[in-house]
VOFILUM-691308 format. One record per atom (N, C-alpha, C, O): residue in one letter; atom name; z, x, y; residue number from 0. Coordinates in nm, 2 decimals. Atoms other than C-alpha are relative to their C-alpha. Layout:
! VOFILUM-691308
  r   a      zz      xx      yy    k
  a  CA       Z       X       Y  NUM
...
! end
This chain:
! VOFILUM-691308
  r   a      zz      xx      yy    k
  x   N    0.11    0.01    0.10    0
  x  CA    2.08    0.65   -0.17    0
  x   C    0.03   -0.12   -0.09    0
  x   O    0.14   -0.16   -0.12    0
  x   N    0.01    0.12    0.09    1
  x  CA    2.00    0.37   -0.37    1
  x   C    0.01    0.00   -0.13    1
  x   O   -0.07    0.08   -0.17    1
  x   N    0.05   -0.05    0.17    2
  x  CA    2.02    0.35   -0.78    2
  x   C   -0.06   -0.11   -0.03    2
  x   O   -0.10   -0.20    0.05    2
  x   N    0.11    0.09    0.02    3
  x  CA    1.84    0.17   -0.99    3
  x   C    0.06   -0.12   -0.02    3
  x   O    0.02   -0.24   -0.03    3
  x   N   -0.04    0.20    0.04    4
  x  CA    2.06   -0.11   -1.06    4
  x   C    0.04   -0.06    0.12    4
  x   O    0.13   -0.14    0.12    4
  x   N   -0.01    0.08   -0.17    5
  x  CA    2.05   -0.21   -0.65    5
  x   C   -0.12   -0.03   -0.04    5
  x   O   -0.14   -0.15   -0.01    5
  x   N    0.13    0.02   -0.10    6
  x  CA    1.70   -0.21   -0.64    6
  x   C   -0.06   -0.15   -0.06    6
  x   O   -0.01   -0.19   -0.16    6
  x   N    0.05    0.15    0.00    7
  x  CA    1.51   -0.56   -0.65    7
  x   C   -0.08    0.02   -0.11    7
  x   O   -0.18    0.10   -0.09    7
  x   N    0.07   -0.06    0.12    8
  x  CA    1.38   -0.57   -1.02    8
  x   C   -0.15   -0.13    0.03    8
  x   O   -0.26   -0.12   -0.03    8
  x   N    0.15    0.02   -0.08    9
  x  CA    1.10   -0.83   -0.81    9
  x   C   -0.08    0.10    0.09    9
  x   O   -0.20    0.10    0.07    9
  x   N    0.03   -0.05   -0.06   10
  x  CA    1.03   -0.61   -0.60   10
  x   C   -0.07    0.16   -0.05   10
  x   O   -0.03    0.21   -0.15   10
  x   N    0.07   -0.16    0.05   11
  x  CA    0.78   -0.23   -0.63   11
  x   C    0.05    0.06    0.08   11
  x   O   -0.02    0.04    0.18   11
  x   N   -0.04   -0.13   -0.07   12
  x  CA    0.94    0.02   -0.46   12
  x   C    0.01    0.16   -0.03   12
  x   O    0.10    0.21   -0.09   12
  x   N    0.05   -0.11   -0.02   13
  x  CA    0.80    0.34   -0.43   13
  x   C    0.00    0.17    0.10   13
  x   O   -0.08    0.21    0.18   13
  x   N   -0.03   -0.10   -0.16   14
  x  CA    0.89    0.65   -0.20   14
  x   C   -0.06    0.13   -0.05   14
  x   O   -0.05    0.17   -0.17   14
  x   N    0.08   -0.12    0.05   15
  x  CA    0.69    0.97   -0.20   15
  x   C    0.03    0.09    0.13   15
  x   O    0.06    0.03    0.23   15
  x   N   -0.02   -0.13   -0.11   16
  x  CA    0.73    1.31    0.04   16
  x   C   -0.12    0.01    0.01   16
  x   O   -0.17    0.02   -0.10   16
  x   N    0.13   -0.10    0.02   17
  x  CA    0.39    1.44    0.16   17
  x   C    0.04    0.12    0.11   17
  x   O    0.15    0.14    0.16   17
  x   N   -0.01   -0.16   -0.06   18
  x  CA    0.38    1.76    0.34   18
  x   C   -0.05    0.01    0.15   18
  x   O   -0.01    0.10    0.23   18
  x   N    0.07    0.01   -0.12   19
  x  CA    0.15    1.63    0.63   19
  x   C    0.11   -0.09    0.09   19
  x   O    0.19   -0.16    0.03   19
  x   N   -0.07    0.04   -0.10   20
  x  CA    0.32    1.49    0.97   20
  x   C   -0.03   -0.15    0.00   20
  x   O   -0.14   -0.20   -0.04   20
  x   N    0.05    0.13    0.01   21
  x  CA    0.33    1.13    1.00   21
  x   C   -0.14   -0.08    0.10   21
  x   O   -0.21   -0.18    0.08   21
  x   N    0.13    0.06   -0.04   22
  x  CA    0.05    1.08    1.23   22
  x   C   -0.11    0.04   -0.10   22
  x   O   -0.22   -0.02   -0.08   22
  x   N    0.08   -0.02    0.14   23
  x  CA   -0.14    1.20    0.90   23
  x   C   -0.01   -0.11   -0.12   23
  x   O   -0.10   -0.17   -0.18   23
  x   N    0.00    0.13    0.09   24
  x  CA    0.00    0.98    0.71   24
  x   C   -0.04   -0.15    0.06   24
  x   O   -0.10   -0.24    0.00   24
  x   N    0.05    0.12   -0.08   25
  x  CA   -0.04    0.70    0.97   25
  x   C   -0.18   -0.03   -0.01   25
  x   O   -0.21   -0.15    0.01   25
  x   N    0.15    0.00   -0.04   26
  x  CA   -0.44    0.73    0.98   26
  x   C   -0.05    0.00   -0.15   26
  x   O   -0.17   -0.03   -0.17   26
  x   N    0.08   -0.02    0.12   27
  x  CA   -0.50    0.76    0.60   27
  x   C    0.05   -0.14   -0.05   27
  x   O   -0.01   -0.20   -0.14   27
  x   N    0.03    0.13    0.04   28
  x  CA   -0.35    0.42    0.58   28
  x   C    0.00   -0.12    0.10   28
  x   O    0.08   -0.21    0.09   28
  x   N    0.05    0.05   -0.09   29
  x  CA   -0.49    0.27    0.87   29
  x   C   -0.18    0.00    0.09   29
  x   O   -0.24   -0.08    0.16   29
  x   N    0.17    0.01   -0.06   30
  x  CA   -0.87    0.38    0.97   30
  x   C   -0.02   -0.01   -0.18   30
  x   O    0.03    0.05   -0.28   30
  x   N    0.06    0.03    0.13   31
  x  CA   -1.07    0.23    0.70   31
  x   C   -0.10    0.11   -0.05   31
  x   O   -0.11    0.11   -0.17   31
  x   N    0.11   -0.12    0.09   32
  x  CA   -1.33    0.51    0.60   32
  x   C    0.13    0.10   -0.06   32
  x   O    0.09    0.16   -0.16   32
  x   N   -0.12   -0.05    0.13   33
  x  CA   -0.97    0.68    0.44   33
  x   C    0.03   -0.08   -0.05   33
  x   O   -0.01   -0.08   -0.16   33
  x   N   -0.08    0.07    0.08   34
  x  CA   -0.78    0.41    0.34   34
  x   C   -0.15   -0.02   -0.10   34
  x   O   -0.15    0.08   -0.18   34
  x   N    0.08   -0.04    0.06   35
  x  CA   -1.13    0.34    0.15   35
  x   C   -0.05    0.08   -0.14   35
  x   O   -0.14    0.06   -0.23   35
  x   N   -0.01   -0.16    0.04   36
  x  CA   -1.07    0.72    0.01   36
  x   C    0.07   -0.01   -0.12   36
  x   O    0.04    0.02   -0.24   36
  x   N   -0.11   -0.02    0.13   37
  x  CA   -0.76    0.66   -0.18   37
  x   C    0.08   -0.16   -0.07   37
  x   O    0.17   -0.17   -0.15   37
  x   N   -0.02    0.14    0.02   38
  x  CA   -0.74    0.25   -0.19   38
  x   C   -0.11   -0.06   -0.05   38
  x   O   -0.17   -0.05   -0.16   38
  x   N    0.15    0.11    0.04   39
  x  CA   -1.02    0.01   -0.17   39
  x   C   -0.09   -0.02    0.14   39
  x   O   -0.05    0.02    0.24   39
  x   N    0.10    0.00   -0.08   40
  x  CA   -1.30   -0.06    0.04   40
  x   C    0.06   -0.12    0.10   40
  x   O    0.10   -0.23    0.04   40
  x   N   -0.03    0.15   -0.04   41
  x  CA   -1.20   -0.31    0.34   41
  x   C   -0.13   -0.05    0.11   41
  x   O   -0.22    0.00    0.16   41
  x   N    0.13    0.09   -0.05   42
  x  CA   -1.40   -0.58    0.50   42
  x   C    0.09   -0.04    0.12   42
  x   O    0.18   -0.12    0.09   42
  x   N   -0.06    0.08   -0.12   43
  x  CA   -1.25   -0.66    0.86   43
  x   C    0.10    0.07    0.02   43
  x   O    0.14    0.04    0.13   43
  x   N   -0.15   -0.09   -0.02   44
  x  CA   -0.93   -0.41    0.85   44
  x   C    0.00    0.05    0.16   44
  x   O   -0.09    0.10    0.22   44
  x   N   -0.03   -0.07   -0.09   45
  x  CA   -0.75   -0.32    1.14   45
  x   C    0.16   -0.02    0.10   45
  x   O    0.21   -0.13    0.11   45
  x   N   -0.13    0.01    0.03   46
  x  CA   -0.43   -0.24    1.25   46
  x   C    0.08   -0.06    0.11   46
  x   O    0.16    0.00    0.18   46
  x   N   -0.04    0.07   -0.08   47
  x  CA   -0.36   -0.52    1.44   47
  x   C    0.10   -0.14   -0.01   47
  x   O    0.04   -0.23   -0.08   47
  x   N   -0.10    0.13    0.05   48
  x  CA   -0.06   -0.81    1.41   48
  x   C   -0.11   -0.12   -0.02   48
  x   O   -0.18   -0.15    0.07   48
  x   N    0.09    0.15    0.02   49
  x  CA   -0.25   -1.12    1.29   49
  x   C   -0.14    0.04   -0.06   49
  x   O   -0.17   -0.03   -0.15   49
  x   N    0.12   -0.06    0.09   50
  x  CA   -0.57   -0.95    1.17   50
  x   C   -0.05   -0.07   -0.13   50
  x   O    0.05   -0.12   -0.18   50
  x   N    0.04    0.04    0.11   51
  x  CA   -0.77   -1.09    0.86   51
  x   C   -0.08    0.12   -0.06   51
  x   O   -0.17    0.18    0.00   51
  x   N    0.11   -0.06    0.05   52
  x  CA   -0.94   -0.88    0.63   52
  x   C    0.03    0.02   -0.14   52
  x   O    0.15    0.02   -0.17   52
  x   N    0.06   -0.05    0.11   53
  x  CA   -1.05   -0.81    0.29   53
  x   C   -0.02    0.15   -0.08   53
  x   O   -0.09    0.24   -0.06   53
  x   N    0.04   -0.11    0.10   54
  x  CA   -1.01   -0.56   -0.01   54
  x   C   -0.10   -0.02   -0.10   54
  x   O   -0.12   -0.13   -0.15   54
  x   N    0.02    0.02    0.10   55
  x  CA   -1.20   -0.49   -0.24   55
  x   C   -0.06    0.05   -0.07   55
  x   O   -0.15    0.13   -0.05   55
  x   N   -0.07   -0.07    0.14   56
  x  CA   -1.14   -0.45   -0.61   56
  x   C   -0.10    0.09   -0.03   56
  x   O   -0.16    0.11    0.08   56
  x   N    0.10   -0.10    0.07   57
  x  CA   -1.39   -0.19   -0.79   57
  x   C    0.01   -0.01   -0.12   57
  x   O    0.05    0.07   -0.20   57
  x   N    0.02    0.04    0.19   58
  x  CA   -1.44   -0.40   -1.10   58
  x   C   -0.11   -0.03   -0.03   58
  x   O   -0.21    0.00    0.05   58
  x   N    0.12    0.09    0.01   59
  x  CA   -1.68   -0.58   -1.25   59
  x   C    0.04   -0.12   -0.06   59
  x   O    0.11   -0.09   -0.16   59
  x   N    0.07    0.01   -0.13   60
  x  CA   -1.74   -0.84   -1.16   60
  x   C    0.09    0.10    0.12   60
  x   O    0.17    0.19    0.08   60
  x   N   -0.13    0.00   -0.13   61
  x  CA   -1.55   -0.75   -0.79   61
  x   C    0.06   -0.06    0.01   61
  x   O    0.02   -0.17   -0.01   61
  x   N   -0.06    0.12   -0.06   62
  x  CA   -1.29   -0.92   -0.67   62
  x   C    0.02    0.07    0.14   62
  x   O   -0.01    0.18    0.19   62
  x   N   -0.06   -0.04   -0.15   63
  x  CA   -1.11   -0.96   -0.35   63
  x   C    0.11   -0.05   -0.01   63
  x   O    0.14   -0.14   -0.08   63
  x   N   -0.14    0.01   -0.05   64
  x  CA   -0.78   -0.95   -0.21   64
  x   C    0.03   -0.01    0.14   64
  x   O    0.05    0.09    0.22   64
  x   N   -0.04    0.01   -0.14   65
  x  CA   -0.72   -1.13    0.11   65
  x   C    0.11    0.05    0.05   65
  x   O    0.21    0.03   -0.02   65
  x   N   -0.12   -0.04   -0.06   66
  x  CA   -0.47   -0.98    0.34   66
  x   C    0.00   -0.05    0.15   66
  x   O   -0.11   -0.06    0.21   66
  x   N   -0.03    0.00   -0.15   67
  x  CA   -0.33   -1.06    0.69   67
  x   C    0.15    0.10    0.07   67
  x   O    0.26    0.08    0.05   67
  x   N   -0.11   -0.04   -0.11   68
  x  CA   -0.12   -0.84    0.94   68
  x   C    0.09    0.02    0.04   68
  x   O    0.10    0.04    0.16   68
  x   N   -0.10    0.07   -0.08   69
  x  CA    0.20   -0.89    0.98   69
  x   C    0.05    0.08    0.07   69
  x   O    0.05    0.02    0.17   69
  x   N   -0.11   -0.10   -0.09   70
  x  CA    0.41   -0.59    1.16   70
  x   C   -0.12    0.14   -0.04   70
  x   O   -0.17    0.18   -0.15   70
  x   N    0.04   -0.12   -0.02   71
  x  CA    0.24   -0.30    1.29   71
  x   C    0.11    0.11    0.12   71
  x   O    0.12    0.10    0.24   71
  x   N   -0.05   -0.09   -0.10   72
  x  CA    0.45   -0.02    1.44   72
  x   C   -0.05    0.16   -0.01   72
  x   O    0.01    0.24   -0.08   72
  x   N    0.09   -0.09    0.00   73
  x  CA    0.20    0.26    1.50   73
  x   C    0.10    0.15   -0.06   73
  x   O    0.20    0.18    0.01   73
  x   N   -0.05   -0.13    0.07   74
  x  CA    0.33    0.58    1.30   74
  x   C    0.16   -0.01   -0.08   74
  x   O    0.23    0.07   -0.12   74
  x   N   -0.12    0.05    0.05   75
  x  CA    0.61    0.39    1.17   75
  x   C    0.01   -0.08   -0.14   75
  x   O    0.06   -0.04   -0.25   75
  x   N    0.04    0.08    0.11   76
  x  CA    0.54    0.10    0.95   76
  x   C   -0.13   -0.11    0.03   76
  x   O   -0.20   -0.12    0.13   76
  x   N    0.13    0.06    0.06   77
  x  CA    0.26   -0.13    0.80   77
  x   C    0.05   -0.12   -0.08   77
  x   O    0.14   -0.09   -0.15   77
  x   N   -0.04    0.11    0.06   78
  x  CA    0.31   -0.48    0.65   78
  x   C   -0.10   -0.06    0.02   78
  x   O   -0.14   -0.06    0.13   78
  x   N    0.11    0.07    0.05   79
  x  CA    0.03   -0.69    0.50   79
  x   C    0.02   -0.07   -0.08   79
  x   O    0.06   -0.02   -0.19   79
  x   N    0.03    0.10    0.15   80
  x  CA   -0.01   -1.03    0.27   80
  x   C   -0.08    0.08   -0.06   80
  x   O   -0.15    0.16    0.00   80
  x   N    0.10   -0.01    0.08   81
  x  CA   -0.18   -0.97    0.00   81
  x   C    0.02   -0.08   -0.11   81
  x   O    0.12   -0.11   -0.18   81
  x   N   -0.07    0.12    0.07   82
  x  CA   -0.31   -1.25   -0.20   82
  x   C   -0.17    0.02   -0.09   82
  x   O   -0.29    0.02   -0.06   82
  x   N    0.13   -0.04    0.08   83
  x  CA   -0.55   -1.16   -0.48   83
  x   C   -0.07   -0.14   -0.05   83
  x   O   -0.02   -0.23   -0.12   83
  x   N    0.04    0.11    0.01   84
  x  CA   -0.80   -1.41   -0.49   84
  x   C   -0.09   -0.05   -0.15   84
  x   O   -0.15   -0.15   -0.15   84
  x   N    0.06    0.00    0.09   85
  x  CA   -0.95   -1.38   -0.84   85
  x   C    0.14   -0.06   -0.13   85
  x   O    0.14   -0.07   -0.25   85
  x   N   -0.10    0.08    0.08   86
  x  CA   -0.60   -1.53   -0.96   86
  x   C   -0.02   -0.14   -0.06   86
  x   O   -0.12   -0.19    0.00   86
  x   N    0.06    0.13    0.02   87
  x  CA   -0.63   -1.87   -1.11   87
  x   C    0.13   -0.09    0.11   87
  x   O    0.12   -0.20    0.16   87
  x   N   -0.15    0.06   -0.08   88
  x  CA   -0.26   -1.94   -0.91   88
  x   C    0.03    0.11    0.12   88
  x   O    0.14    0.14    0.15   88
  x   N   -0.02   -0.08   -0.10   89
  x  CA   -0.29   -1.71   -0.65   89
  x   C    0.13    0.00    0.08   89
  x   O    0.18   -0.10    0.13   89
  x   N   -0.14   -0.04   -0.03   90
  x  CA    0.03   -1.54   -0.55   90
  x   C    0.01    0.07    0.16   90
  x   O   -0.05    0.17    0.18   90
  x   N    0.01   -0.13   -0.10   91
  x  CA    0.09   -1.41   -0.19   91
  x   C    0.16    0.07   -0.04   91
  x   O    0.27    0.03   -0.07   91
  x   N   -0.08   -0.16   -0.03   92
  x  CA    0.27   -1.08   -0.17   92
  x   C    0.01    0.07    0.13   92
  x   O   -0.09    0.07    0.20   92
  x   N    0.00   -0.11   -0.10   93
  x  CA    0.39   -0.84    0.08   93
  x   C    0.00    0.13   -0.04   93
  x   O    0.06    0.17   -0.13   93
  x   N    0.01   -0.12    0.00   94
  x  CA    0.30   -0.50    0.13   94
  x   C    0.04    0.07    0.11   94
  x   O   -0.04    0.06    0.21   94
  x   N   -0.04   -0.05   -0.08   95
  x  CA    0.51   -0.29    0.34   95
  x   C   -0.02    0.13   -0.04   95
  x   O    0.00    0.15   -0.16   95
  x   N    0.03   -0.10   -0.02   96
  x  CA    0.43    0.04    0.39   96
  x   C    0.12    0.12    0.13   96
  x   O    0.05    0.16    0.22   96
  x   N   -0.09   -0.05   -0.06   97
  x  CA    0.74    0.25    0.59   97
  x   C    0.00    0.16    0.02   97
  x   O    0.04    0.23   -0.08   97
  x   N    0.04   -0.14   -0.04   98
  x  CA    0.67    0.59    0.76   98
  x   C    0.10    0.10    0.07   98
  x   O    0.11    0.10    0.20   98
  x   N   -0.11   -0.04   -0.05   99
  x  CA    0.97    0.84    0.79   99
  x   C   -0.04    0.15    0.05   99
  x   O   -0.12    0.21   -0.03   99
  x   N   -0.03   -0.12    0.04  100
  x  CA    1.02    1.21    0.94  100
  x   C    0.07    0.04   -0.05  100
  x   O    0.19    0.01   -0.03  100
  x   N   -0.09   -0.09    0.01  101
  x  CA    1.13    1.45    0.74  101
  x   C   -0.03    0.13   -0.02  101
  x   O   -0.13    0.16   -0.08  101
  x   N   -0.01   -0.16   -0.04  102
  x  CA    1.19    1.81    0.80  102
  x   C   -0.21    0.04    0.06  102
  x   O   -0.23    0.01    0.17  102
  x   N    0.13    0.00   -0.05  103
  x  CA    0.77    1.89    0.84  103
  x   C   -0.10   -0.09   -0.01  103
  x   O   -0.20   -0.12    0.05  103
  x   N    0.11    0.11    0.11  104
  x  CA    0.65    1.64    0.62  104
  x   C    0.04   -0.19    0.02  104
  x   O    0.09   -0.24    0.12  104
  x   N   -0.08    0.15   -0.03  105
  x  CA    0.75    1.26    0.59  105
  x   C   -0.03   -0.07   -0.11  105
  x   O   -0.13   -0.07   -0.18  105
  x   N   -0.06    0.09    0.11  106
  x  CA    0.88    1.04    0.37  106
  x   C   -0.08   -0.16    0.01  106
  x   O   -0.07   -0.24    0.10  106
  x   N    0.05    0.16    0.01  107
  x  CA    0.68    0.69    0.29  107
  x   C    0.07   -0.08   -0.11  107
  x   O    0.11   -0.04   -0.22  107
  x   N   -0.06    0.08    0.12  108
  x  CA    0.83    0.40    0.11  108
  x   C   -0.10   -0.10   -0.02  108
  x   O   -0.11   -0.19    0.07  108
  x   N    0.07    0.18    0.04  109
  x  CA    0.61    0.12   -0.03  109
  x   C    0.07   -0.07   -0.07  109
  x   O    0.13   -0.04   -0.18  109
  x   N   -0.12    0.11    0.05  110
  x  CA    0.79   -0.17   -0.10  110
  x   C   -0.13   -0.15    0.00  110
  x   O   -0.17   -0.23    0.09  110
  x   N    0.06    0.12    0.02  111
  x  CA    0.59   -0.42   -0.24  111
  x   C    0.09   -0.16   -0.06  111
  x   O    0.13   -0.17   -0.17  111
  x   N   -0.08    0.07    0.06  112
  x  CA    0.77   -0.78   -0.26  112
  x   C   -0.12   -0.17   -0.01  112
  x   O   -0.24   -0.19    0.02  112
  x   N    0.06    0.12    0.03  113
  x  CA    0.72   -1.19   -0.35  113
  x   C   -0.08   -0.02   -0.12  113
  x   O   -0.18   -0.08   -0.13  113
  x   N    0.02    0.01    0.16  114
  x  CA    0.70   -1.14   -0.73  114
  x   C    0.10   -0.13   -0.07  114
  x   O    0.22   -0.11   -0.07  114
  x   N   -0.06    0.03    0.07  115
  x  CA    0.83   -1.41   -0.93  115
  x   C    0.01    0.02   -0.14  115
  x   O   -0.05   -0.04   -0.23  115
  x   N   -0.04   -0.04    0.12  116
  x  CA    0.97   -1.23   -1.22  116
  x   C    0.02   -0.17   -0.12  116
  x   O   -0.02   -0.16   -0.24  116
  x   N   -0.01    0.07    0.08  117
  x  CA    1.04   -1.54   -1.38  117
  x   C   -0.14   -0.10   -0.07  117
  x   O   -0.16   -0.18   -0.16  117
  x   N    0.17    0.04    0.05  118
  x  CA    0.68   -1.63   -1.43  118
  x   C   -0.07    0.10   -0.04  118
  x   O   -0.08    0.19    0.03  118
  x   N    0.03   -0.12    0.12  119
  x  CA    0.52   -1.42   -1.73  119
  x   C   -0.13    0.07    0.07  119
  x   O   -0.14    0.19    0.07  119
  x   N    0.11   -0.05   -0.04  120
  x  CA    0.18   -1.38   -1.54  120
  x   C    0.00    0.07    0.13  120
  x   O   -0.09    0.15    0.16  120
  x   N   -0.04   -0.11   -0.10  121
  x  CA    0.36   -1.24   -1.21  121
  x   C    0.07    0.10   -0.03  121
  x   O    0.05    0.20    0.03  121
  x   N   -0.07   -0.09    0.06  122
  x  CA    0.58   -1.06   -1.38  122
  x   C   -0.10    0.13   -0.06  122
  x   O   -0.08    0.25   -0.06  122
  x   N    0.07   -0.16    0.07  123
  x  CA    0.28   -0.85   -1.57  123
  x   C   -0.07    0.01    0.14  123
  x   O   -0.09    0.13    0.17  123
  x   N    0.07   -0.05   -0.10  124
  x  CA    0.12   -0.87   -1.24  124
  x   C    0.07    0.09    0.08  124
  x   O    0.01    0.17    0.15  124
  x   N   -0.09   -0.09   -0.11  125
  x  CA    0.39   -0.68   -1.06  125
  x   C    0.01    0.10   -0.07  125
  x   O    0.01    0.20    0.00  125
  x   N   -0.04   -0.14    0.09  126
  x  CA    0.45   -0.41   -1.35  126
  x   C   -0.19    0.04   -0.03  126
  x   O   -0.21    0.15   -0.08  126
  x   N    0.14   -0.06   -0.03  127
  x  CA    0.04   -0.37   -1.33  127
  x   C    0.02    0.09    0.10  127
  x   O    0.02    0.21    0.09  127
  x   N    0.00   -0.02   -0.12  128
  x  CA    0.06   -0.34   -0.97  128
  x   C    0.10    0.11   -0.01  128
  x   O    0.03    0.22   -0.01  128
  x   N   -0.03   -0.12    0.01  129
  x  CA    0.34   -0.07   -1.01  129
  x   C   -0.04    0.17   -0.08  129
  x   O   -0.01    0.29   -0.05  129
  x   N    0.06   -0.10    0.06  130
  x  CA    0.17    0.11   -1.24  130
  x   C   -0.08    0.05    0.05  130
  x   O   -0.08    0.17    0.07  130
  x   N    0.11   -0.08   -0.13  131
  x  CA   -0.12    0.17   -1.02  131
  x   C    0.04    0.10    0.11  131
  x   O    0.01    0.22    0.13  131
  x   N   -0.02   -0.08   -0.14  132
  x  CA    0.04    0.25   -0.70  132
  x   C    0.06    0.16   -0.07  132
  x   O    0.03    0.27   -0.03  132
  x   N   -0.06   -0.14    0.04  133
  x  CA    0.24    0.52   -0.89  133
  x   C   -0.11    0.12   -0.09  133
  x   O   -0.12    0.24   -0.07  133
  x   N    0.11   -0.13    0.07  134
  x  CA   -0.03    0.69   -1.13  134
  x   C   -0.14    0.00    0.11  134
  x   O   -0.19    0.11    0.14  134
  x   N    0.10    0.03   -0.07  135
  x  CA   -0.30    0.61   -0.94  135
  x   C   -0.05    0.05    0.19  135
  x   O   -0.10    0.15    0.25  135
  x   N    0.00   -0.03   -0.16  136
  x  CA   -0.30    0.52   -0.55  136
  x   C    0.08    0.10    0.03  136
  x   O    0.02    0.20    0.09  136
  x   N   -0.10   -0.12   -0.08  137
  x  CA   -0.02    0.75   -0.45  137
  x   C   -0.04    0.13   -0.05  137
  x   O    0.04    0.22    0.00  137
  x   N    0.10   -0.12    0.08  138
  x  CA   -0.24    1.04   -0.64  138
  x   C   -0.08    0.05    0.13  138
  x   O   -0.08    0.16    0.20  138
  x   N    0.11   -0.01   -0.08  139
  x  CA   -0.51    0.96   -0.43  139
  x   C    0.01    0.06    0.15  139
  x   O   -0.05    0.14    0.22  139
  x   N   -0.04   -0.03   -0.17  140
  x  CA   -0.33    0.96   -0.11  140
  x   C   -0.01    0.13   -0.01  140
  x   O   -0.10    0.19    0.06  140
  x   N   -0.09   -0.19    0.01  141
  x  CA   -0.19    1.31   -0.17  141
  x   C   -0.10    0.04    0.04  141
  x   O   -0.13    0.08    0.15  141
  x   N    0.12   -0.03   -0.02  142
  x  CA   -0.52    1.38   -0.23  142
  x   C   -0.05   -0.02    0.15  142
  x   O   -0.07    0.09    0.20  142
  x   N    0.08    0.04   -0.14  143
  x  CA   -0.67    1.25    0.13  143
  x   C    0.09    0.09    0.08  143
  x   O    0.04    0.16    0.17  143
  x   N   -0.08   -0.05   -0.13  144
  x  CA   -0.38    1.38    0.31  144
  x   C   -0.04    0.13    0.05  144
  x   O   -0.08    0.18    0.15  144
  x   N    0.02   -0.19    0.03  145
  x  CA   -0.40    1.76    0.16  145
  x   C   -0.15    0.02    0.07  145
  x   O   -0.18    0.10    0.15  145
  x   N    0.15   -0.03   -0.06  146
  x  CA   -0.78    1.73    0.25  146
  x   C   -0.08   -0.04    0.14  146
  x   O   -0.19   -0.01    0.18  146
  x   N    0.02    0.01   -0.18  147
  x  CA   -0.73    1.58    0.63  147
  x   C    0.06    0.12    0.01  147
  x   O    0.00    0.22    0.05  147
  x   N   -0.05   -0.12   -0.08  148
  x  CA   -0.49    1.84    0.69  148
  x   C   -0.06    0.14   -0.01  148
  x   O   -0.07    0.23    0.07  148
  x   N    0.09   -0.13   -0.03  149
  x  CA   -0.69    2.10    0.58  149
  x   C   -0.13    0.05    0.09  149
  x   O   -0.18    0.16    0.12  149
  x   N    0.12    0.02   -0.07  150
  x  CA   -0.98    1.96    0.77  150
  x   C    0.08    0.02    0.17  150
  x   O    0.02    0.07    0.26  150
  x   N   -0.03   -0.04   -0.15  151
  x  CA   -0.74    1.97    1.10  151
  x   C    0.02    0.11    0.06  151
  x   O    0.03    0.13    0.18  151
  x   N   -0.04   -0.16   -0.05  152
  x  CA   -0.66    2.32    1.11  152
  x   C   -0.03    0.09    0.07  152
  x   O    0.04    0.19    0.07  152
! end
């Protein structure tokens, strides 16, 4: 186990248990009519190495957040740039996504990296961006999961 004074104070890292089997979790963040559900809307997604596509934001105005592809290992892991394009200095980021069993359920880690902490406006951008995934998106998920699994039964 890791403490907190290893972990990469650039880096968002995130780990959550859900209850559902990882091909559960694999599909809620991979077909876009879920991811969608508990993310953002995408334009071109799919879960293919090299891929381009598009989030996007639910503001007003909208924005978008280009992403590309990088490592897909079907029920395993998920890795994506992400480079929000409504920045005035647009930052790419990685978003990895890592899909574990355990005992019924399985273990996800998001590990979001390519913050430079030493720059004031990535720095709030990354302690935003934590904030979200944790109150927020990882909410939502739970949400989608609990309500596929009860729809597969």
């Amino acid at each position: 186990m890791t403490s907190d004074s290893e972990l990469d104070p650039a880096a968002i890292e995130i780990g959550s248990f859900f209850a559902q089997p990882p091909g559960v979790v694999w599909r809620a963040l991979t077909e876009p009519g879920l991811l969608e559900l508990w993310l953002m809307r995408s334009i071109g997604f799919s879960a293919t190495v090299g891929s381009h596509f598009i989030l996007v934001v639910p503001s007003e105005p909208s924005a978008e957040i280009a992403c590309e592809v990088l490592v897909v290992r079907d029920e395993e892991q998920l890795t994506f740039s992400w480079v929000d394009l409504r920045a005035e200095r647009p930052a790419r980021w990685v978003l990895d996504w890592t899909i574990q069993a355990q005992g019924r359920g399985t273990r996800l880690l998001l590990t979001q990296t390519g913050f430079d902490i030493g720059n004031k406006r990535q720095k709030m951008a990354r302690n935003a961006l934590e904030r979200g995934w944790r109150r927020t998106a990882m909410g939502r998920l739970r949400d989608v999961l609990e309500a596929e699994a009860s729809e597969s039964w």
